[in-house]
C-alpha positions, -999 to +999 in steps of 0.1 A: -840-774-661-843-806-642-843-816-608-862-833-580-866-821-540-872-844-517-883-829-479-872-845-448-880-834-416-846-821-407-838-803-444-847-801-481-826-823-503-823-811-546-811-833-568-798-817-600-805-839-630-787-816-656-758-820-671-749-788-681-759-749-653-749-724-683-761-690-699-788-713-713-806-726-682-790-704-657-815-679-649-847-703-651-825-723-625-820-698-600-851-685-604-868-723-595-844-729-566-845-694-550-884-705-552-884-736-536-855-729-509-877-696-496-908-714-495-894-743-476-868-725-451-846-752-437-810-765-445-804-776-482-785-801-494-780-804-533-768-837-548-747-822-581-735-853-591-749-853-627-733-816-633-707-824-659-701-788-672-707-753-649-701-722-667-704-684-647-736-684-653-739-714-637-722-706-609-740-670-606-773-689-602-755-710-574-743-681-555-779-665-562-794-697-543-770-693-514-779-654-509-815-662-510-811-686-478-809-673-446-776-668-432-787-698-402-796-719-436-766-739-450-766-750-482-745-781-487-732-793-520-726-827-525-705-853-552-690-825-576-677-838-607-643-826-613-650-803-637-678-786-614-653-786-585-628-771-606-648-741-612-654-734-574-617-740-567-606-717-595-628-691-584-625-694-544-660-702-544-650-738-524-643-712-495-676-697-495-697-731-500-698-762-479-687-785-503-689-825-492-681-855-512-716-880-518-703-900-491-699-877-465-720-890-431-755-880-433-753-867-397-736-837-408-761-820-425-789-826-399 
């Protein structure tokens, strides 16, 4: 399970450096996050651009992540691959995440 978090004043940013969140890695990976979101209590933002595959497990770990944060904590996801998005859309998760193309002005999230 690989990825790097970078504080800023305003929020904590994760970059995911896996390709694959599946039955493999899942549990490790929401265990680590659920860690390092709870220790550091302020707005995420996770950079998921190197996601190419996301399986239910995968996605359980995500939603595991968002229930740890407070509810006053958002957790921002950021340059989905298609298949990744897919998987939210499919299972009306995009309506439950904040979901933001890599582009999207910084500002946003602060």
């Amino acid at each position: 399970m690989q990825f790097t978090v970078t504080e800023t004043e305003n929020r904590l940013v994760i970059t995911v450096a896996e390709a694959r969140i599946d039955a493999a890695i899942a549990t490790r990976f929401k265990d680590k996050l659920r860690e390092v979101v709870l220790r550091h209590r302020k707005p995420v933002e996770m950079l998921m651009g190197a996601v190419d595959f996301m399986d239910s497990s995968g996605l359980g770990a995500m939603i595991a992540v968002r229930k740890a944060l407070p509810d006053n904590l958002p957790l921002v996801l950021k340059d989905l691959t298609p298949n990744v998005e897919r998987v939210f859309r499919l299972t009306r998760m995009d309506t439950v995440f904040d979901i933001r193309p890599a582009a999207a002005d910084e500002e946003q999230t602060e």
